[in-house]
C-alpha positions as CSV (number, residue, x, y, z in Angstrom):
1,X,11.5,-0.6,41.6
2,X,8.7,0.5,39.8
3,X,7.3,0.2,35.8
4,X,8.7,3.5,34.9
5,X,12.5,2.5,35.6
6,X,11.9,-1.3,34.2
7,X,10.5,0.4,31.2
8,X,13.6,3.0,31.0
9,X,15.7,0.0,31.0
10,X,14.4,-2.1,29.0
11,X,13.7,-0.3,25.9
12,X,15.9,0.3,22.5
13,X,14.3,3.5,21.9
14,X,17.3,5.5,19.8
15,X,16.7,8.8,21.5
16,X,19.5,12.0,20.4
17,X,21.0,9.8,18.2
18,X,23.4,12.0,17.8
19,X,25.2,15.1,19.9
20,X,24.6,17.8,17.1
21,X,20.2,16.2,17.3
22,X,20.4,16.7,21.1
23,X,21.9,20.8,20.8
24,X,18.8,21.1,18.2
25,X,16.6,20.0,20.3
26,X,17.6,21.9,23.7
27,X,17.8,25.0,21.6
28,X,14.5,25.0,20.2
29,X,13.5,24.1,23.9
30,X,15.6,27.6,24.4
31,X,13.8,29.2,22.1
32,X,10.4,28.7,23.4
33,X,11.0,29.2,26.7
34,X,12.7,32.7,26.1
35,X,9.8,33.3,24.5
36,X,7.5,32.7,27.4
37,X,9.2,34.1,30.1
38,X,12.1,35.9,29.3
39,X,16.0,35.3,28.8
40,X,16.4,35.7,32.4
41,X,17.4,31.6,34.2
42,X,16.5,33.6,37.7
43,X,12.9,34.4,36.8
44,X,12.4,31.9,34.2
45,X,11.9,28.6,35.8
46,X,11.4,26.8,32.3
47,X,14.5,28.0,31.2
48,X,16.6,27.8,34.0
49,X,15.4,23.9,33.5
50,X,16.4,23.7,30.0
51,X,19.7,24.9,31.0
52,X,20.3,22.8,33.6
53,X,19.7,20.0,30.7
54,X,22.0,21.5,28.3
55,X,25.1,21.4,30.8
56,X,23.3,17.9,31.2
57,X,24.3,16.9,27.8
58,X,28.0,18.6,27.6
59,X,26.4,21.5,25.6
60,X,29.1,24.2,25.4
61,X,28.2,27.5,27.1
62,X,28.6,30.0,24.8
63,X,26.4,27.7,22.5
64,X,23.4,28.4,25.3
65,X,24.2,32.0,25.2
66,X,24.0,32.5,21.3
67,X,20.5,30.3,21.4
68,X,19.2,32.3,24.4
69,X,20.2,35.7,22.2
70,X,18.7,34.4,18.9
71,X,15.6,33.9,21.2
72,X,15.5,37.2,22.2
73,X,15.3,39.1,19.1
74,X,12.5,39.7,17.1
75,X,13.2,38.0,13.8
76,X,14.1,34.3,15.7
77,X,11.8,31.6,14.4
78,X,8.7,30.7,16.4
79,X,8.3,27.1,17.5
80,X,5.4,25.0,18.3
81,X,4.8,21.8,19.4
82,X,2.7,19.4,17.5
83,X,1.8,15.6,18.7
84,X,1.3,12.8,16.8
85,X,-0.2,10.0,17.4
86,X,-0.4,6.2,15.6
87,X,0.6,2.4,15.2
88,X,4.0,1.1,13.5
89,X,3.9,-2.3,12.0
90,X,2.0,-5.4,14.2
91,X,-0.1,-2.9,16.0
92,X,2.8,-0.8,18.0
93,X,1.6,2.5,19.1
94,X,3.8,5.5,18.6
95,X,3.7,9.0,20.2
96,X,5.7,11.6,18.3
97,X,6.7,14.3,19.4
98,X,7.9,17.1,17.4
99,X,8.9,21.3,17.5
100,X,8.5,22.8,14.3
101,X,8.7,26.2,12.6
102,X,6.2,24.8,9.8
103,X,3.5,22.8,10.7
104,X,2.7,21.8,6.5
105,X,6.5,20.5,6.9
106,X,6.0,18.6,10.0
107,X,3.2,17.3,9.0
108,X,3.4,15.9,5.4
109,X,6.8,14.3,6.9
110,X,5.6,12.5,9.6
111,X,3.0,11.1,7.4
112,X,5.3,10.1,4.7
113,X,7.3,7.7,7.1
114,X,3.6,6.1,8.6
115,X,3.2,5.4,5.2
116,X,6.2,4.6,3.7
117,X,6.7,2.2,6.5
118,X,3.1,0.3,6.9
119,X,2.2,2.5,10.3
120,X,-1.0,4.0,10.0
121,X,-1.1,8.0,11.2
122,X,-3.7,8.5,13.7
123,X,-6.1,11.2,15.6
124,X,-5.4,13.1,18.5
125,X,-6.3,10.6,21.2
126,X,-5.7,7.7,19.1
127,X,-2.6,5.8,21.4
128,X,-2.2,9.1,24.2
129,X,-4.3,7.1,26.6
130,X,-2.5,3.7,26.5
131,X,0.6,5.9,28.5
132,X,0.8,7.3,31.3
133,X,2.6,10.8,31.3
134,X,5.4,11.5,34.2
135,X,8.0,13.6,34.8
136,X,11.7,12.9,35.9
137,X,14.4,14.9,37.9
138,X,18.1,13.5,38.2
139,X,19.5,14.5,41.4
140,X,22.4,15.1,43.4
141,X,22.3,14.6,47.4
142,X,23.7,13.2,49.9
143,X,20.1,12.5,51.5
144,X,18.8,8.7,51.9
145,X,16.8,7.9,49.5
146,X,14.0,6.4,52.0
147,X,14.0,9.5,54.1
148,X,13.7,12.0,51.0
149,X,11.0,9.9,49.2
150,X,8.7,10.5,52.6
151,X,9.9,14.2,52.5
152,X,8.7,15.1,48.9
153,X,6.1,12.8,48.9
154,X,3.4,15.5,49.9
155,X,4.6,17.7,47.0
156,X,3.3,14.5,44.3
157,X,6.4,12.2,44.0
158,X,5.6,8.7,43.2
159,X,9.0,6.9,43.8
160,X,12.8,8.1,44.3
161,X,15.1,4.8,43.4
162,X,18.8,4.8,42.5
163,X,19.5,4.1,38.7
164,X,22.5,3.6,37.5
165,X,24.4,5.6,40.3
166,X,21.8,8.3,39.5
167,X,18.9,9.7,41.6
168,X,15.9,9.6,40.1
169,X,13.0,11.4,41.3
170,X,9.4,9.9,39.6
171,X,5.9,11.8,39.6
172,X,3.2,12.7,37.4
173,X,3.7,15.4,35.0
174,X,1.3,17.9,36.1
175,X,3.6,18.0,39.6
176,X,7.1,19.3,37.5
177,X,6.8,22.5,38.6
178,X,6.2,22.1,42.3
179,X,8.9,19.7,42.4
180,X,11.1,21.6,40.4
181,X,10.5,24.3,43.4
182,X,10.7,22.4,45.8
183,X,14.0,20.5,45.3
184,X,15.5,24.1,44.4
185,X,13.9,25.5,47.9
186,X,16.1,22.6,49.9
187,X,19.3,23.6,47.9
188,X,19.1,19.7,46.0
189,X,20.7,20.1,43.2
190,X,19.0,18.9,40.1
191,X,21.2,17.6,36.9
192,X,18.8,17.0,34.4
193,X,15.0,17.0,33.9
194,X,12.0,16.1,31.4
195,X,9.2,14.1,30.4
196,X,8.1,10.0,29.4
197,X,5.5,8.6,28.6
198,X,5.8,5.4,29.9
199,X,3.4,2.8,28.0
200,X,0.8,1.3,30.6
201,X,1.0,-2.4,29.0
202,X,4.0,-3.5,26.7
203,X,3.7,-5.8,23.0
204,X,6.1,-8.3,23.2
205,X,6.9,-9.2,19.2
206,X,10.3,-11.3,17.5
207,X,13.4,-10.3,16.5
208,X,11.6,-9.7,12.8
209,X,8.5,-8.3,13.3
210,X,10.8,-5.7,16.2
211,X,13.2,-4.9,12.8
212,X,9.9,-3.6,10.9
213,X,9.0,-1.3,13.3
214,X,12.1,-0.1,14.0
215,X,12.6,0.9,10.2
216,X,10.0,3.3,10.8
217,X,11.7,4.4,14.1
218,X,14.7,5.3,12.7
219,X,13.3,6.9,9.6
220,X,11.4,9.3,12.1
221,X,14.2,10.0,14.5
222,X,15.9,11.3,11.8
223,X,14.1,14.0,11.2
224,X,15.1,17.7,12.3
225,X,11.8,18.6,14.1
226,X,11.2,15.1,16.0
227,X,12.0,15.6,19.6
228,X,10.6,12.4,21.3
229,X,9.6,9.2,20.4
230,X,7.6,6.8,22.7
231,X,6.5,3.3,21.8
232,X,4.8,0.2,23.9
233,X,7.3,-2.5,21.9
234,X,8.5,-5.2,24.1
């Protein structure tokens, strides 16, 4: 089994600490991607993704809906995502990623917790290259595992392994969308989809030097327009 599933495993990362901070999230995902292609899931490929995620995560229907609605009218907010980059405590790099309606918000919050919290905030391109960036698709088939790695692996799939009772289908993230196409061409149904960045070298640290960093974790998980946090902490 590869580094990406050892390092999905392994860490403690509290991602959607909560259900109500995992509906935020998919709906600002909503959100955008009505924006960029329309509230139709049949011609919209992003959302019909998005969707597939929100049944993922026991989302109730008519809460996709009203998002998808909001989304359409003219007055809904207008998200964009923002990336930040920089090391917790002991030298642990951090990729945040956040969807905000006010960048001056975003911003001035995520720097807060750096410094509150002894991290130091970063440039663009300050940790991004010590990860690499893949995408995921959890699958349901009935297919070997063996004999559908060496079918998709001319469409960019790096490893199909069975996590958990899950499928999981690996690649780089410039290859979601032709895998996303490709799994729906061959009927496969997909369960849930996104995006890790999966660190290329972890820093093993103690039990106390692991608590300072995650006190800056938490602090920044908490907040509304954090979507993702990645980390290289052993």
């Amino acid at each position: 089994m590869g580094r990406a599933f050892e390092f999905r495993k392994a860490r403690k990362m509290k991602r959607w600490s909560a259900m109500a901070k995992r509906f935020t999230r998919i709906g600002k995902d909503i959100v955008m991607a009505v924006k960029d292609g329309g509230p139709s899931p049949e011609s919209n490929s992003k959302l019909r993704a998005i969707i597939q995620n929100a049944k993922a995560a026991n989302m109730p229907k008519e809460n996709i809906e009203r998002a998808i609605k909001k989304a359409s009218e003219k007055s809904s907010e207008n998200y964009k995502k923002i990336l930040f980059e920089g090391y917790a405590p002991h030298g642990i790099a951090f990729i945040v990623e956040t969807t905000s309606d006010n960048n001056n918000r975003t911003v001035a919050n995520i720097r807060s917790y750096f410094n509150k919290y002894n991290g130091n905030l970063g440039t663009n391109g300050s940790v991004e290259f010590m990860f690499d960036r893949l995408c995921y698709f959890k699958i349901k088939t009935e297919l070997d595992i063996e004999e559908l790695e060496l079918d998709l692996i001319d469409f960019g799939v790096d490893e199909v392994i069975n996590e958990e009772n899950d499928i999981i289908i690996y690649s780089s993230f410039e290859n979601y969308g032709i895998i996303q196409k490709e799994l729906e061409l061959r009927k496969i149904e997909i369960i849930s989809s996104d995006f890790e960045r999966i660190p290329k070298e972890l820093k093993i640290l103690n039990k106390e030097k692991k608590e300072e960093v995650n006190i800056l974790l938490d602090s920044i998980l908490e907040d509304d327009d954090v979507q993702n946090v990645f980390h290289n902490m052993g």
